[in-house]
N, C-alpha and C positions, 0 to 999 in steps of 0.2 A: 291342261293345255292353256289356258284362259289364265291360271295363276302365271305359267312362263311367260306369256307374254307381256303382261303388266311388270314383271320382273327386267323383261329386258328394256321397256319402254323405258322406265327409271334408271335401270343403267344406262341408255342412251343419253335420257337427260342429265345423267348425273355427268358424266363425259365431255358433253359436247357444253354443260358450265365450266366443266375444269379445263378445257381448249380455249374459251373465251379468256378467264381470267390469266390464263399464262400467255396468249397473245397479245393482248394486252400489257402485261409486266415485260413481254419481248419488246413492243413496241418502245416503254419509256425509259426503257435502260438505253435502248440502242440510241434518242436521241431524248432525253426527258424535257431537257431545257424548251425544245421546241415545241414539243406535244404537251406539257403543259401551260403553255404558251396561249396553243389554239385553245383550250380546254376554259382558261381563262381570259384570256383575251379576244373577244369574236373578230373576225375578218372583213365583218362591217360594223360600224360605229352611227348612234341614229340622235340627234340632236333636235331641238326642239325648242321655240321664240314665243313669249305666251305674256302678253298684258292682263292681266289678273282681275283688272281695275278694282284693285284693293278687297276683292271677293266679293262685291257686290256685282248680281248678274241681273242678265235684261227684265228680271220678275221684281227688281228691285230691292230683294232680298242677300242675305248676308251668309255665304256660306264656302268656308274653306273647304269642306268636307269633299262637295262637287268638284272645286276643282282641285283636288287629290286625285279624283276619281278619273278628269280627262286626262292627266298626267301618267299615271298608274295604267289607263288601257292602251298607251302608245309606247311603255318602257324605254324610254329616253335615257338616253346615255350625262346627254350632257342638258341643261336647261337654262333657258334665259328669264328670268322674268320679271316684266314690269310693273308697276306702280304696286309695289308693294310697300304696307304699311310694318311700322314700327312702335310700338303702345301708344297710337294714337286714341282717340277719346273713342272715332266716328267706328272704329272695330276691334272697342270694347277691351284695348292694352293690349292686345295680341302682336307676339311677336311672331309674324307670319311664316317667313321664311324658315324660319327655325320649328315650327309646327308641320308647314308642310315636307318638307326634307326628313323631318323624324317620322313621318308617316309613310312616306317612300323610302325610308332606308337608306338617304344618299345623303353627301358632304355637303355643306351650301354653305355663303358670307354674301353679308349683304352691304349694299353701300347708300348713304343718304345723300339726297337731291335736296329736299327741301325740307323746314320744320312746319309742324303742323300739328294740331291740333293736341298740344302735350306730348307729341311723339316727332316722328320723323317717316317719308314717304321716300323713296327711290328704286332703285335695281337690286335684284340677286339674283348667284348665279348656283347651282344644285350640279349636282357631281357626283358620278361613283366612283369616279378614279378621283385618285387627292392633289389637294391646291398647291404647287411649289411657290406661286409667288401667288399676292394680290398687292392692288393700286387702285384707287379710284382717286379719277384725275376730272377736276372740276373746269367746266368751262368756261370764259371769260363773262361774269357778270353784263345783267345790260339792265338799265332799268325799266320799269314795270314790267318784267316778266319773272318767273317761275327759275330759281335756279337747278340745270340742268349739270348731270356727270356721264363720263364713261367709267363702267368700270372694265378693269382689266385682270383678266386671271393666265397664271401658266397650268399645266393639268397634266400632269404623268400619266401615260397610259403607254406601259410596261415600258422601253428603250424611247419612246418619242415621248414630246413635249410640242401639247398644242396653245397659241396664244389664242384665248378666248374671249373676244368683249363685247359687254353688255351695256345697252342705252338706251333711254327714250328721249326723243330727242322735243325741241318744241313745237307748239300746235303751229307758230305764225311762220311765215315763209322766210323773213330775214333772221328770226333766231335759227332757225334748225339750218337752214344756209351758211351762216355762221359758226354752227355746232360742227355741221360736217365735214366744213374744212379742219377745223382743231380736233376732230377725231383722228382724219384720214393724215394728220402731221402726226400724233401719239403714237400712230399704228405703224407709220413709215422708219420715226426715229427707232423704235424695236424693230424693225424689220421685217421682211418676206422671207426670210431664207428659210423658215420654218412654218408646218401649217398652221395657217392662221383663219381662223374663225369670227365673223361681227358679225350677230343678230343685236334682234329688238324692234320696238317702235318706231320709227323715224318717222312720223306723223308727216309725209309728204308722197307723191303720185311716184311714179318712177319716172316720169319724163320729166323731172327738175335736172337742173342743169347741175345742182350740187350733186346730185347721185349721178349722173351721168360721167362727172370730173373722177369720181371713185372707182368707177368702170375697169379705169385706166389701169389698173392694181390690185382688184376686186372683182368676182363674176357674182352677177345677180342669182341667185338659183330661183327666185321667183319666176324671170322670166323663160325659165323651161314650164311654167304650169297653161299659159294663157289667161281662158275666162275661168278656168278652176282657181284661180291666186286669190282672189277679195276674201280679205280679212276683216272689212269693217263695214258697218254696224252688224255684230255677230248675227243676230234675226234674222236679218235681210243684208249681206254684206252689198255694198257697191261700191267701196274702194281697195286699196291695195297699201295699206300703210306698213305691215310688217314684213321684215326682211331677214333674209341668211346670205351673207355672203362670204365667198370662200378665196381665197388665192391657191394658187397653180401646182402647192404641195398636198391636195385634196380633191381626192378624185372622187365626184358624186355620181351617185346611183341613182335616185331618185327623190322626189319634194312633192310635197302636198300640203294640203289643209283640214284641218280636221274638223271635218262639219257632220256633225251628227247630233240628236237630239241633248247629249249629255252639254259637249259645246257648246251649240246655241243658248243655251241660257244660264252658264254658269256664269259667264264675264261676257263685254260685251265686243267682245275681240275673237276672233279664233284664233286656235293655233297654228305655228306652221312648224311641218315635221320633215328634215333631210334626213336618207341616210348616204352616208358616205365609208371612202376608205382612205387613210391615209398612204401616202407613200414612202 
């Protein structure tokens, strides 16, 4: 008795696998293009603004590995990030972005701001869906300051095409006032008509008047967070320098910061993590 029934228990399962796999092949004949669509493509998209400060975090130590590691437990789709180096002397020739990105699996290019130290320091931007275009579009020189860029990427993700740009902008209030208007013109002349995505540093409060003009064209998703938004000084954050913002073909789900032990001391920024849906 004992052997029939183990008998049938495995015919059950052997059945009720061979139901699944042909409901299954029923489903992607009937529409495949769509179903592996979902299968490949998720239905929300989670992007991610992260100043790096060149890997060196609030222990004062040097280490990419860490922030691989904040990267890797938010699985971001898409990534901005700032002040990263390029074989510069101060971390040791490493070409960061291209380390980090090979260790998460994802596409990346990077673009230079400034030279430095035998290398070169600026933005990049990491990807698992691929680049159709890049640009980095320099902004107007001023003297004694730090030259500053946007970069600009397009990004296939299956029939859409997101414009995605990346910046840090300057520390003093007349450069990055100035940066911002010559961003929010690079961004206007490509247009809205398509989602469009700007993270990064912009190294100012959100009640400046330059972000405020941006508004007009752009939704802050920081200010969905409140007193959970400060990004900076990662230890003890009390400001709100890093941003995501989105236009009106981008429907957000939710925004935060990613503050937890790993964070806090790997750079001295935290990160900010959206997910969204395109429409």
């Amino acid at each position: 008795m004992r052997r029939l029934v183990n008998k049938l228990k495995k015919l059950f399962l052997f059945l009720l696998i061979i139901g699944v796999v042909v409901l299954g092949v029923f489903i992607l004949r009937k529409n495949p293009e769509d179903q592996l669509k979902k299968i490949v493509y998720p239905s929300e998209y989670k992007v991610m603004t992260y100043n790096i400060h060149h890997g060196v975090g609030t222990d004062g130590l040097y280490s990419l590995s860490r922030i691989v590691r904040v990267i890797r437990e938010q699985s971001p789709h898409i990534v901005c990030l700032n002040d990263v180096d390029y074989k510069t002397d101060r971390t040791y020739g490493d070409e960061q972005a291209r380390k980090i990105a090979a260790e998460l699996g994802m596409e990346f290019t990077f673009a230079r701001d400034l030279e430095l130290g035998g290398g070169w320091n600026g933005n990049a931007i990491l990807s698992k869906y691929p680049f159709e275009f890049v640009e980095n579009k320099s902004f107007s020189p001023r003297k004694d300051s730090e030259p500053r860029a946007l970069l600009h990427t397009i990004i296939k993700i299956y029939d859409k095409q997101i414009h995605f740009y990346g910046t840090q902008l300057s520390a003093d209030s007349v450069g990055s006032g100035s940066e911002t208007k010559e961003m929010l013109n690079v961004i206007l002349d490509w247009g809205l008509n398509q989602p469009v995505i700007v993270a990064g540093d912009f190294n100012m409060l959100s009640t400046r008047k330059s972000l405020r003009e941006m508004a007009y064209y752009l939704f802050d998703l920081g200010s969905l967070m409140g007193e959970n938004s400060l990004t900076f000084p990662a230890n003890d954050p009390v400001r709100r320098i890093d941003y995501i913002l989105i236009n009106d073909k981008i429907v957000p789900k939710s925004v935060y910061v990613v503050n937890n032990d790993n964070a806090r001391i790997a750079s001295d920024h935290l990160p900010v993590i959206a997910k969204f849906q395109i429409k």
